[in-house]
N, C-alpha and C positions, 0 to 999 in steps of 0.2 A: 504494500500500500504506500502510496506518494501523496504525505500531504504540500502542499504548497501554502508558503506563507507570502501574499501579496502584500505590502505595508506603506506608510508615507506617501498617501495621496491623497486628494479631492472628491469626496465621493456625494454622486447626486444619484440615489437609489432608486428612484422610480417612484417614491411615494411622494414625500417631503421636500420642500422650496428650497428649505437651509440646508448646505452643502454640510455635509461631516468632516471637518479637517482632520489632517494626522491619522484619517482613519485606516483601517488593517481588515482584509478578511483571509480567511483559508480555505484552500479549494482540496477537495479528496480528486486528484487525478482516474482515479478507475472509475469512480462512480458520477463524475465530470459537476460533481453538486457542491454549493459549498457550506463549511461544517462550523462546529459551534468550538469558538475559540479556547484556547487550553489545550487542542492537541500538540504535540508533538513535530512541529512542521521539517519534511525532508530536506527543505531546502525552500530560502526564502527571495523575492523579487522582490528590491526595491525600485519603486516607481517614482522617485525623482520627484514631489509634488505636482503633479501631474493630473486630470481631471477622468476621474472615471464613472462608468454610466450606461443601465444595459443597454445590451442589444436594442438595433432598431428594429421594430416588423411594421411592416409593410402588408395593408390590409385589402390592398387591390390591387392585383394585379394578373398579366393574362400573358403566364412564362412562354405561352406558344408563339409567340407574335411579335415579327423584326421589326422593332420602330422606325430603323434604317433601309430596307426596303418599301416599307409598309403593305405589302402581299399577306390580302385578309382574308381571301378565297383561294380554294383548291390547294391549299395546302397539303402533300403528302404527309403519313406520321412518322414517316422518319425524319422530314422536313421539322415535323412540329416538335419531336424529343429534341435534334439539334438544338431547333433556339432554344426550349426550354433549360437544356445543361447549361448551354453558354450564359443565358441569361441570370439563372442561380446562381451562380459561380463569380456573375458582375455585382451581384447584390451583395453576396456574400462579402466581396472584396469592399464593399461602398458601406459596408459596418448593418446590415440587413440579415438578421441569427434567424428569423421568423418571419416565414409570408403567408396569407389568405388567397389563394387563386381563386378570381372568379370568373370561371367560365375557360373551358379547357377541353379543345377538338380531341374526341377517341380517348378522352379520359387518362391523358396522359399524366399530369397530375397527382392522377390518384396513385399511375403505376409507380412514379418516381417519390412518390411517399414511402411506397414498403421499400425500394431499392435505398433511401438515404437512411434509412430506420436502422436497415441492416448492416450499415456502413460500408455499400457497393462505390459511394462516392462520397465525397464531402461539398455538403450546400446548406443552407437554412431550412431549418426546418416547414412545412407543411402542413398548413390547413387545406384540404383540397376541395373542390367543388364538383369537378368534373364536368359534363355538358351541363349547360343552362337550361332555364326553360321558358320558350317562346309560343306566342302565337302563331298559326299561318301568316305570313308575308310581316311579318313583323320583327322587332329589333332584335338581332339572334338569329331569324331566320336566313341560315345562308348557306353553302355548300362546302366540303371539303374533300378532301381526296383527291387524286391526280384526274381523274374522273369525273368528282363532286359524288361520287358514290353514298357519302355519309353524308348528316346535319350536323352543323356545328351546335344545334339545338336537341333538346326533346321538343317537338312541335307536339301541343295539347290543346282541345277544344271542347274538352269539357270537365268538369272535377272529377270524375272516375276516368277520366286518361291524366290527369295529374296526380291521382292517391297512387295507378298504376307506377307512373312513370317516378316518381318524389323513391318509390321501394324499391325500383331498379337500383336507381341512385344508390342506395344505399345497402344495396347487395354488392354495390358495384364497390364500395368505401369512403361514399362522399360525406364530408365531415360539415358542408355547408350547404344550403340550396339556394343557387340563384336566378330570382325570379324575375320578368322584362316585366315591369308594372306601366312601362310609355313605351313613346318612340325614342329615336334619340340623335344626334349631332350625326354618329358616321353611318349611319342607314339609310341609303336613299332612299327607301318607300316612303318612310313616315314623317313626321314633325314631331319634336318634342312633348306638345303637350297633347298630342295623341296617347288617348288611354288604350290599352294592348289588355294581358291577361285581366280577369274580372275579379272582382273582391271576392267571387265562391271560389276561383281555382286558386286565387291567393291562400285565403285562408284555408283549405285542403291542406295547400304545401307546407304549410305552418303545423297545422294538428300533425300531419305524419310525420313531419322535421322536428317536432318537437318532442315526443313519444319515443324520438332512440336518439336524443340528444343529440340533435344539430341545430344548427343556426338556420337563415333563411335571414338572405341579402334583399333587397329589393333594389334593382336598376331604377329608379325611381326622379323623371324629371321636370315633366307638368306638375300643374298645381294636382289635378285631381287623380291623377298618377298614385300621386305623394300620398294622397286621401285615401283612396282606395287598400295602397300596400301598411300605411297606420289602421286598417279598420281591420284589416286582415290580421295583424298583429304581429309583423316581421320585427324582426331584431335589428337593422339597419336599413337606414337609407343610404344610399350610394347615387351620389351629387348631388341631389335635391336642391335643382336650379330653382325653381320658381315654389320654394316652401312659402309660407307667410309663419304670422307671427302664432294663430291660432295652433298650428302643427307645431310651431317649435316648442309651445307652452305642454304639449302632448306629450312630445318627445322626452322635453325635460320630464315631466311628471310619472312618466312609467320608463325611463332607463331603457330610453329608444337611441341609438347611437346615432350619429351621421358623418361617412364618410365622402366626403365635398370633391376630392380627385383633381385639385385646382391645376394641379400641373397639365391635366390634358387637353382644355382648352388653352392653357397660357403658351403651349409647347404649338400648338395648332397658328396660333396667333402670330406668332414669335416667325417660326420656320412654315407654316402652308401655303402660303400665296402663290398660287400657281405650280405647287408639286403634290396637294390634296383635290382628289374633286372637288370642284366651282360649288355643288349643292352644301360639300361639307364644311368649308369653309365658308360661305354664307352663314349657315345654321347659327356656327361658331359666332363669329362677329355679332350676330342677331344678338345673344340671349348669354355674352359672356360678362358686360358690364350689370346687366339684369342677377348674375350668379354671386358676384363680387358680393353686391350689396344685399341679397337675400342670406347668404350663408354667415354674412360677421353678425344682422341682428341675429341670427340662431343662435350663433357666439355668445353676442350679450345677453340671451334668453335661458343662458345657462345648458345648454345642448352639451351633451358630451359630444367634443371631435375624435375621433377618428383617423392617424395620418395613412392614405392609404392613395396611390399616385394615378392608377389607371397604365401601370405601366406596358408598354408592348403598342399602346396606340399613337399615331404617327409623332416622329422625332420625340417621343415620350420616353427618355432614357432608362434601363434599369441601371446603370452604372451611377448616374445623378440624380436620377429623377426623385429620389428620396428626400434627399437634401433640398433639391428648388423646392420640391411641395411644403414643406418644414419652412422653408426663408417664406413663401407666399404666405402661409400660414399668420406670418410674424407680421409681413411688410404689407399685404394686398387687404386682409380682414382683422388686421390688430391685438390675434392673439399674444398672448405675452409669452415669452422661450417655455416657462414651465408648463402653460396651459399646451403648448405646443408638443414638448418634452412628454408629458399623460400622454398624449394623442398616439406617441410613437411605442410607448411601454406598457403602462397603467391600463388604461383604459382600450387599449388595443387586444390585450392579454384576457383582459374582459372579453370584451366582444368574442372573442375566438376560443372563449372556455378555454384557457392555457395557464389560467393565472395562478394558480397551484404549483407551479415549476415555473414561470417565465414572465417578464413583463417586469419586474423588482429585483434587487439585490438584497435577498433575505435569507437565513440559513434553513437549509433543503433545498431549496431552489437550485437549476442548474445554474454553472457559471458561465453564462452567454456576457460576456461587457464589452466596453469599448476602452481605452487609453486615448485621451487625448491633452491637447497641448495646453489647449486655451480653456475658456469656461463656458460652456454650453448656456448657462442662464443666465450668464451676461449679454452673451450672443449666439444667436443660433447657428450662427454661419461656420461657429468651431465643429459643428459636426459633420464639416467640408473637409477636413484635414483629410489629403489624401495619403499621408502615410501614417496613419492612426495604427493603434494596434488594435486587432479583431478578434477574440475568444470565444470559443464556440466552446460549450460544456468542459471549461475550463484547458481547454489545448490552444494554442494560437493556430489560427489559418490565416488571416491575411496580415 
């Protein structure tokens, strides 16, 4: 047995604002968790005052999907494990120990869950979702395989093809459901505040996701979208462009998350003009100053955020994209570092039923943290350092 004694740093644990100076913890190497002080340490690391801080997760994102090509159809699955590895592997490197995928062609996802579990490769851990679930001609509805042979969806049109399909899911190992409650920016069929799945097949996906302990995301970007998937009783909104203040008093009140994905229109904005379709870039610009100012009052409205990027959708980095949604977070909707800092640990770990092992720096919990230089809640932007050091269940990888 290797314990490790980490000492003489900054530590911002995931719970609490005030930084712990001087502070010390011990990591048991085999069992990758860290343990209750007094043992016997094999050997100790001093960390130089230094600023430490767990892991980030990342609670949206779609590892199948090259933000650098942007090839969103017909995708083969060897095409789609490709990006998937590469892309874990940039998160990993960018200080990301934990991600939520939602939505994932041929359930790759879920495969490369039991594959990291077993320690076939090294990447962050896995919340998986596996196929989403869409309506006919709606957001999610699309094709993949070299062919289009598959749906990058479950297509359901009624609540007895969603209780069916919610149990596939979860034959299959999906540990979330996510549901297309609107239309949305990069689907040319629909508009945004086009409402898609109905508040029966929602709430369906809800009673059976909730009965073997899963979550149940909601794509959610109209107003009545938004309405629909809170009536239904999902555990998150994801974007929730055109919430008002009534949904966010909701949200706050029964510990409805919302994960806002700011980086995907900002990255759309930034880099599309002429290298995304003309529809999706309209959309964008439409209904992106409209998102700004709807998601900070949900901010002030007391909403748990959520940091979760949308990563995989055009020039949506998995290598940065973490970090810009965290600085937006800060600079675009006036979160403050800490509220932002929950978003990425605390209340992420929530959301994703992980918090029992991840999300804090507490004894039993694994040792996922970060090292960095500077002070994370003085600025967010220290958790840019590109040569941080990265810990996964207490071993370094990046």
């Amino acid at each position: 047995m290797t314990i490790t004694n980490y000492k003489n740093f900054n530590l911002f644990d995931g719970e609490h604002e005030d930084l712990q100076q001087k502070a010390s913890f011990m990591v048991d190497e085999e069992t990758g968790r860290l343990v209750e002080d007094g043992r016997l340490p094999n050997k100790t690391v001093d960390l130089h005052d230094q600023y430490v801080m767990p892991g980030l997760i990342n609670a949206h994102t779609h590892m199948m999907m090259n933000p650098t090509s942007n090839k969103l159809d017909f995708l083969s699955e060897t095409e789609v494990a490709f990006n998937a590895i590469r892309n874990l592997q940039d998160l990993l490197a960018s200080g990301v120990t934990y991600v939520r995928d939602c939505g994932c062609a041929f359930n790759t996802d879920l495969k490369l869950k039991a594959l990291e579990e077993a320690g076939q490769f090294v990447g962050p851990g896995i919340v998986p979702s596996g196929r989403p679930f869409s309506m006919i001609g709606g957001h999610g509805d699309s094709r993949e395989g070299d062919d289009g042979e598959v749906n990058f969806s479950y297509i359901v049109s009624s609540p007895d093809e969603m209780r069916k399909s919610v149990r596939e899911a979860f034959k299959q190992g999906a540990k979330n459901i996510k549901v297309m409650a609107t239309g949305g920016v990069m689907s040319s069929t629909d508009q945004v505040d086009d409402t898609e799945l109905s508040v029966a097949e929602i709430r369906v996906a809800v009673e059976e996701a909730h009965t073997k302990h899963m979550t149940v995301a909601a794509h959610a970007q109209g107003h009545q979208g938004i309405q629909n998937a809170l009536d239904a009783g999902v555990d998150s909104i994801e974007h929730g462009i055109y919430i008002d203040e009534k949904q966010a008093a909701f949200m706050r009140e029964h510990n409805i998350y919302l994960v806002p994905t700011l980086n995907a229109p900002a990255c759309i904005s930034k880099y599309g003009k002429d290298k995304v379709p003309a529809y999706m870039f309209a959309k964008n610009e439409q209904v992106t100053a409209a998102f700004y100012e709807n998601v900070a009052m949900a901010l002030r409205q007391g909403v748990k955020f959520v940091v979760g990027t949308d990563a995989g959708t055009p020039f949506n980095s998995f290598k940065t994209g973490t970090w810009e949604e965290m600085a937006l977070m800060v600079h675009k909707i006036n979160a403050t570092p800490y509220q932002t800092l929950l978003g990425a640990t605390k209340y992420a770990a929530e959301l994703l039923k992980i918090d029992q092992d991840y999300g804090s720096l507490a004894t039993g919990k694994f040792a996922d943290f970060l090292v960095l230089k500077e002070n994370p809640l003085e600025q967010i932007e220290a958790v840019q350092q590109v040569d941080k050091a990265v810990y996964k269940k207490g071993h370094r990888v990046a």
